[in-house]
DSSP file (Angstrom, degrees, kcal/mol; ACC not computed):
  #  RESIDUE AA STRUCTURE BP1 BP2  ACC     N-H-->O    O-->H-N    N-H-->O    O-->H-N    TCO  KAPPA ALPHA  PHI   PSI    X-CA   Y-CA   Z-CA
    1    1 A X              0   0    0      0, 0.0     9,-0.4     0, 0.0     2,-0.3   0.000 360.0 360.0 360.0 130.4    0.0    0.0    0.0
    2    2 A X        -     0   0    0      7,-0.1     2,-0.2     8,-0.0     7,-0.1  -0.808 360.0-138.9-109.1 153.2    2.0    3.2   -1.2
    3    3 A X        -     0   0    0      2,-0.3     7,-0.1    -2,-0.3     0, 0.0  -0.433  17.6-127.1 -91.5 171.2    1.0    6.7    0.7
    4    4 A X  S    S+     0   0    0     -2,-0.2     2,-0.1     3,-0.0    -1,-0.1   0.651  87.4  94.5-104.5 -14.8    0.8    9.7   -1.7
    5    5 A X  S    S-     0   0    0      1,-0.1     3,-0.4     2,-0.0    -2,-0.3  -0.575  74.8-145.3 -95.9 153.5    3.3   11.4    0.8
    6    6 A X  S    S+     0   0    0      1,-0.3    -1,-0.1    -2,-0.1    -3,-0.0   0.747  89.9  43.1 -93.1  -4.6    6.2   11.1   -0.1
    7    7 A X  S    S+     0   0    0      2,-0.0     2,-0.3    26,-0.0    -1,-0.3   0.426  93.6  89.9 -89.4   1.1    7.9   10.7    3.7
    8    8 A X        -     0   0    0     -3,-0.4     2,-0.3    29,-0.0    -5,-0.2  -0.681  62.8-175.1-104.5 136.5    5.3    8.5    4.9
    9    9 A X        -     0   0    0     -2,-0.3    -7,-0.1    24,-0.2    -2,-0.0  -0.953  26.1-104.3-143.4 148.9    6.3    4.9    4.1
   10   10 A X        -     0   0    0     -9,-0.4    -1,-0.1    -2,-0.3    -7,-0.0   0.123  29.8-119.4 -35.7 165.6    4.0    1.4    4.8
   11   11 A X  S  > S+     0   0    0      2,-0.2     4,-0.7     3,-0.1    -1,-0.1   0.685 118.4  57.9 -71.2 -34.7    5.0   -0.5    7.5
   12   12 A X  H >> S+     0   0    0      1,-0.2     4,-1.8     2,-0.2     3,-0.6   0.940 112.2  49.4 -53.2 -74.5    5.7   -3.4    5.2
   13   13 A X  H 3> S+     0   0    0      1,-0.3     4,-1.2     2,-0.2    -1,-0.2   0.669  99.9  54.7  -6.2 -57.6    8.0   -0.8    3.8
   14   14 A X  H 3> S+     0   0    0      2,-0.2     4,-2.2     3,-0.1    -1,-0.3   0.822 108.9  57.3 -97.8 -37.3    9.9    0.7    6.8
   15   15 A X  H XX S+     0   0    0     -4,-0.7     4,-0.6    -3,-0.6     3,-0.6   0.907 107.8  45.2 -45.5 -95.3   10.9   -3.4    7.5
   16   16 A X  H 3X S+     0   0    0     -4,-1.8     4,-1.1     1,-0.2    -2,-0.2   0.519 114.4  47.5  -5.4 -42.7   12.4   -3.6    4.2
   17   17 A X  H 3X S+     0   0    0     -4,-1.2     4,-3.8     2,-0.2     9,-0.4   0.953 112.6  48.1 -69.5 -70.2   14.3   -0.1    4.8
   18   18 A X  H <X S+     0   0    0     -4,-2.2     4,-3.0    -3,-0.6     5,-0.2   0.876 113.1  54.4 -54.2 -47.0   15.6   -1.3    8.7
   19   19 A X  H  X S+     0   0    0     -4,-0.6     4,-2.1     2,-0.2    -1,-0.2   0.926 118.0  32.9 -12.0 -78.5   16.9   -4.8    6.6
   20   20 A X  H ><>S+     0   0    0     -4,-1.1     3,-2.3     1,-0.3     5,-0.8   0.937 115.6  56.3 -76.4 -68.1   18.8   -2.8    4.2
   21   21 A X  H ><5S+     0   0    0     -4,-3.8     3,-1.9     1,-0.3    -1,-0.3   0.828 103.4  57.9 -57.9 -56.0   19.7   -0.1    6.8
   22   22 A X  H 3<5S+     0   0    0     -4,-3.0    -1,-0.3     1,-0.3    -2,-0.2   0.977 112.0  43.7 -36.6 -45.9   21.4   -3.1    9.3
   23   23 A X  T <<5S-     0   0    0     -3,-2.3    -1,-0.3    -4,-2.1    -2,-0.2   0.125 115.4-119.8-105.8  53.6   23.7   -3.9    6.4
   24   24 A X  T < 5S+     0   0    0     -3,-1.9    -3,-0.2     1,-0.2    -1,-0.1   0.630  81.1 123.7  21.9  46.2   24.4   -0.6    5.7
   25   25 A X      < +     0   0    0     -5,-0.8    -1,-0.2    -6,-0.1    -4,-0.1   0.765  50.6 115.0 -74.7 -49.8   22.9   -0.9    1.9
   26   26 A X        -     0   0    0     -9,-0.4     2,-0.2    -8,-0.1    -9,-0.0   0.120  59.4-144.3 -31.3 144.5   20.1    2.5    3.0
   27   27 A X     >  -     0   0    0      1,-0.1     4,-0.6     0, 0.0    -6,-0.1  -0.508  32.4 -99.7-104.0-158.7   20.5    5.5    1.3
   28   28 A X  H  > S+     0   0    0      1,-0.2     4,-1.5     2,-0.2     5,-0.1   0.715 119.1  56.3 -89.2 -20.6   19.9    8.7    3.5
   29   29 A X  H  4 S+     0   0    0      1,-0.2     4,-0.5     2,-0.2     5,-0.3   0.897 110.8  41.8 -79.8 -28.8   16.4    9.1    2.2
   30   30 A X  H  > S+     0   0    0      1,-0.2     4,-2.2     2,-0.2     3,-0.4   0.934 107.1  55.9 -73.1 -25.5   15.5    6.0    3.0
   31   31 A X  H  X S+     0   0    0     -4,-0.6     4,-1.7     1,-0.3    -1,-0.2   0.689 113.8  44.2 -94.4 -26.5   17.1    6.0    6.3
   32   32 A X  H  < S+     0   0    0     -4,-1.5     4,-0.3     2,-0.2    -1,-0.3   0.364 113.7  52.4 -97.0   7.9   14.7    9.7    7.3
   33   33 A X  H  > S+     0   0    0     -4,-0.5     4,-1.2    -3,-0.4    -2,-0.2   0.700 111.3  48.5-100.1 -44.2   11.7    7.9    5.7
   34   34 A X  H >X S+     0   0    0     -4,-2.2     4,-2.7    -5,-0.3     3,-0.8   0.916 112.7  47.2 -71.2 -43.7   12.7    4.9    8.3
   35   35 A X  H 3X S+     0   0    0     -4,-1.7     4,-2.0     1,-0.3    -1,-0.3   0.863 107.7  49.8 -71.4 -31.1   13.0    7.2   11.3
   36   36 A X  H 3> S+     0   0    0     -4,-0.3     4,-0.7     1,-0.2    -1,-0.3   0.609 108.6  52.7 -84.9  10.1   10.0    9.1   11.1
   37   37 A X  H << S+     0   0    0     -4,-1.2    -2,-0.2    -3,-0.8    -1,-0.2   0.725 106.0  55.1 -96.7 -29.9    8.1    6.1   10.7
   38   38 A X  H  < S+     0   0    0     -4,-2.7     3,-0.3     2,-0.2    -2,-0.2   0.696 100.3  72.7 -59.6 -26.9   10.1    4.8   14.1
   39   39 A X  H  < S+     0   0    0     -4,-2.0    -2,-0.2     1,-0.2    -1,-0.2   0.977 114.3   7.2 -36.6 -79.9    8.6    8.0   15.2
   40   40 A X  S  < S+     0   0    0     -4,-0.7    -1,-0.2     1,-0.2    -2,-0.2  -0.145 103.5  96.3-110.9  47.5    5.1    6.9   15.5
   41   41 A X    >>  -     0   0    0     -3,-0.3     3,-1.8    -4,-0.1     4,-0.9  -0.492  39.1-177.2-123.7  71.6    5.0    3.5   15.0
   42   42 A X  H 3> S+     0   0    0      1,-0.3     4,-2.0     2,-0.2     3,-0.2   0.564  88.8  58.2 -23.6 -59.0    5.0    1.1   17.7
   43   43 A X  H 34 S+     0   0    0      2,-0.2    -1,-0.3     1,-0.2    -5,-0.1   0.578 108.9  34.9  55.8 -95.1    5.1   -1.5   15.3
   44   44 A X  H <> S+     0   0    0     -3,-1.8     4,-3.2     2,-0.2    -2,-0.2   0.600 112.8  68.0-104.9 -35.9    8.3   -0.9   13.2
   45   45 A X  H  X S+     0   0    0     -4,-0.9     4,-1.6     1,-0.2    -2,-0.2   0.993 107.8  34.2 -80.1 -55.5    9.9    0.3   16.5
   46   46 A X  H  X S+     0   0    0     -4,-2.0     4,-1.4     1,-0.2    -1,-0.2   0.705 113.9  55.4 -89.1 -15.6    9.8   -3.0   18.1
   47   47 A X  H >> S+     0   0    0      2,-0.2     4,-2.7     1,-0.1     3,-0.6   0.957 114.2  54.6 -69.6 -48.2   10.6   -5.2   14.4
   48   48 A X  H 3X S+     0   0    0     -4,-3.2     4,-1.3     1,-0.3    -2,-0.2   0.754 108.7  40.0 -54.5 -38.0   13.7   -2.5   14.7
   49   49 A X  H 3X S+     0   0    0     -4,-1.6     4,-2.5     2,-0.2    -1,-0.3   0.821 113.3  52.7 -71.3 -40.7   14.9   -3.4   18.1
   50   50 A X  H <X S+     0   0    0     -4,-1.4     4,-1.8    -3,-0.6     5,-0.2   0.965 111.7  51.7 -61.6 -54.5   14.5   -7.2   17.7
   51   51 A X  H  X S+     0   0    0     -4,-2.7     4,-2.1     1,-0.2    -2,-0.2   0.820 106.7  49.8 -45.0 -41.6   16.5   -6.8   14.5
   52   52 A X  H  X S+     0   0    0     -4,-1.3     4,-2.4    -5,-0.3    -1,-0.2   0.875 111.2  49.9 -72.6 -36.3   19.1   -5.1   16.0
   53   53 A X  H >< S+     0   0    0     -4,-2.5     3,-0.6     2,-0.1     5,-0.3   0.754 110.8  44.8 -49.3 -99.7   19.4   -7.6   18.7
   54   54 A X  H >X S+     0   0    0     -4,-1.8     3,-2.0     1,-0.3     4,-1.2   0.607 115.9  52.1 -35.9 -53.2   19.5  -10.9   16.4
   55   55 A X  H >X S+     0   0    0     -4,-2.1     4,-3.5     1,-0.3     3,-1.9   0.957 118.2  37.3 -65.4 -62.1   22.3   -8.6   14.0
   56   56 A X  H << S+     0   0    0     -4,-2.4    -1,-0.3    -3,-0.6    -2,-0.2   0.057 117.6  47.7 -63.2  31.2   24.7   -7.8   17.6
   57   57 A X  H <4 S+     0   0    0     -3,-2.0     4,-0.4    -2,-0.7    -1,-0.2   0.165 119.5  47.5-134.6  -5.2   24.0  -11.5   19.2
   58   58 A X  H X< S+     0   0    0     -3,-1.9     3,-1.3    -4,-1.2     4,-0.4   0.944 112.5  42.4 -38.6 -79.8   25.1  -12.7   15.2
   59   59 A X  G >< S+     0   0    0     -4,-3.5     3,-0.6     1,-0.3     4,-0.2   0.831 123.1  43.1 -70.3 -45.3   28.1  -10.6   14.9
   60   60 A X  G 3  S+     0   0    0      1,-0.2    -1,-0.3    -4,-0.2    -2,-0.1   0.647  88.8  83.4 -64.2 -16.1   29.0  -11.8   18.9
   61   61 A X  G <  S-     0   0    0     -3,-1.3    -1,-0.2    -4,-0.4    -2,-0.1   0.776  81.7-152.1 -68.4 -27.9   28.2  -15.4   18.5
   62   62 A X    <   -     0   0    0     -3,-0.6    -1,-0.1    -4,-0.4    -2,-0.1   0.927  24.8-167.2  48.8  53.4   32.2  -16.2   16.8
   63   63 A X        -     0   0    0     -5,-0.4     2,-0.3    -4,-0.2    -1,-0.2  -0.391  11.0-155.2 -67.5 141.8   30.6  -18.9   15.1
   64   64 A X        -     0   0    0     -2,-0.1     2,-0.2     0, 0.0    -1,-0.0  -0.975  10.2-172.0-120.9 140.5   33.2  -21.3   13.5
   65   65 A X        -     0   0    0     -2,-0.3     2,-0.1     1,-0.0     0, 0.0  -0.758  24.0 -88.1-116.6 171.2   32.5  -23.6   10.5
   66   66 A X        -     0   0    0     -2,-0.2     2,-0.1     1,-0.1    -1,-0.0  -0.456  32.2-118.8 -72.3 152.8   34.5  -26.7    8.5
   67   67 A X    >>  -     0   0    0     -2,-0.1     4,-1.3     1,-0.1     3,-0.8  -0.067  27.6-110.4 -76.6 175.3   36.5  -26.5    6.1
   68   68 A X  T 34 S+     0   0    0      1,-0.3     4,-0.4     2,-0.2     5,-0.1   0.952 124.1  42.2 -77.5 -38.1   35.4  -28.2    2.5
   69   69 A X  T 3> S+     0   0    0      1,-0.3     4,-0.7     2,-0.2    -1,-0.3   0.336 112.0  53.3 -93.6   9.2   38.0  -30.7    3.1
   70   70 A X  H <> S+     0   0    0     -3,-0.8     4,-2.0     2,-0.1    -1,-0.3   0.613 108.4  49.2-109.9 -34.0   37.1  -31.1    6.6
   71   71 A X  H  X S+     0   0    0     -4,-1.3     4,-1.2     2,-0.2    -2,-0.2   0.569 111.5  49.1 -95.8   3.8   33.5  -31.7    5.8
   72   72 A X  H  >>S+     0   0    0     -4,-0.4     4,-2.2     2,-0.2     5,-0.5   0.775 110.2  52.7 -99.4 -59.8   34.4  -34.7    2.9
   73   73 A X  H  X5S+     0   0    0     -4,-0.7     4,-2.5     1,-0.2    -2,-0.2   0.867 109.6  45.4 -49.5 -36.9   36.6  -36.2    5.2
   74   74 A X  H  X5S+     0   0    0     -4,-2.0     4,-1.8     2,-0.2    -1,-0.2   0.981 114.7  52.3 -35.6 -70.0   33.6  -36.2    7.7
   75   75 A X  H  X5S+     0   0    0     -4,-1.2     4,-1.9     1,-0.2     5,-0.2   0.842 107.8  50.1 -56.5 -49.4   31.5  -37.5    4.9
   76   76 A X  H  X5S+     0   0    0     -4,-2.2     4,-2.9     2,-0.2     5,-0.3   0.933 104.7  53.0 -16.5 -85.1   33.7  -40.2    4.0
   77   77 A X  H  X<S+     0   0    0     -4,-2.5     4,-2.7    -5,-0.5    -1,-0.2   0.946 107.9  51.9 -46.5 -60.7   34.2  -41.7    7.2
   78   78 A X  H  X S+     0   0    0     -4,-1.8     4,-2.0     2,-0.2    -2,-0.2   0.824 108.3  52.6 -29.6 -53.9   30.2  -41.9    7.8
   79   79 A X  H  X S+     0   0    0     -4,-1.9     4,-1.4     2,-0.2     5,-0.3   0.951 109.8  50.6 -50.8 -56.1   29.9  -43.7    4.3
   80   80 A X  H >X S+     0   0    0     -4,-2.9     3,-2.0     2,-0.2     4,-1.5   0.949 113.3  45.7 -45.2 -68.6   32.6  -46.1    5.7
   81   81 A X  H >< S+     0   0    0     -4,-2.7     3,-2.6    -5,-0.3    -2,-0.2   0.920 113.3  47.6 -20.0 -93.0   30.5  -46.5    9.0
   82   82 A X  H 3< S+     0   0    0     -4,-2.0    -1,-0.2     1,-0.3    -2,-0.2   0.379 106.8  54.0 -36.6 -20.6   27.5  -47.0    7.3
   83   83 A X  H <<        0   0    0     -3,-2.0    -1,-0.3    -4,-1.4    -2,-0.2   0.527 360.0 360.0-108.8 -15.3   28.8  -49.8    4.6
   84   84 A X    <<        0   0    0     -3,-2.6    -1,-0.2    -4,-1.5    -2,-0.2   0.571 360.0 360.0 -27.2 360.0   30.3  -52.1    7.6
């Protein structure tokens, strides 16, 4: 649902904005469309906060993954298991 003004953005909208605005992709209009809609929107204010949680408990987590050759050897051995 589009507004005819042109600083008024959807709610739908103003998600979409705070997305792009976490990974610093917003441009500055988007980023004053996003705030006055954090203005009065209960809403948008609380998708915004949750988002910024989940990005800082992300960024802290120091998640470590395998390597490709780490994860074949894995696979490998299982197939071995598994054909005993």
């Amino acid at each position: 649902m589009k507004t005819t003004n042109k600083l008024l953005v959807s709610c739908e909208e103003a998600k979409h904005i705070c997305d792009k605005n976490q990974y610093g992709e917003a441009s500055i209009t988007e980023i004053i469309k996003l705030n006055i809609r954090l203005m009065y929107c209960k809403v948008t204010r609380a998708y915004s906060k949750r988002n910024v949680k989940l990005t800082k408990t992300i960024k802290k987590s120091n998640i470590q993954t395998f390597s490709v050759s780490e994860k074949q050897a894995m696979k490998n051995r299982l197939q071995e298991e598994l054909a005993k």
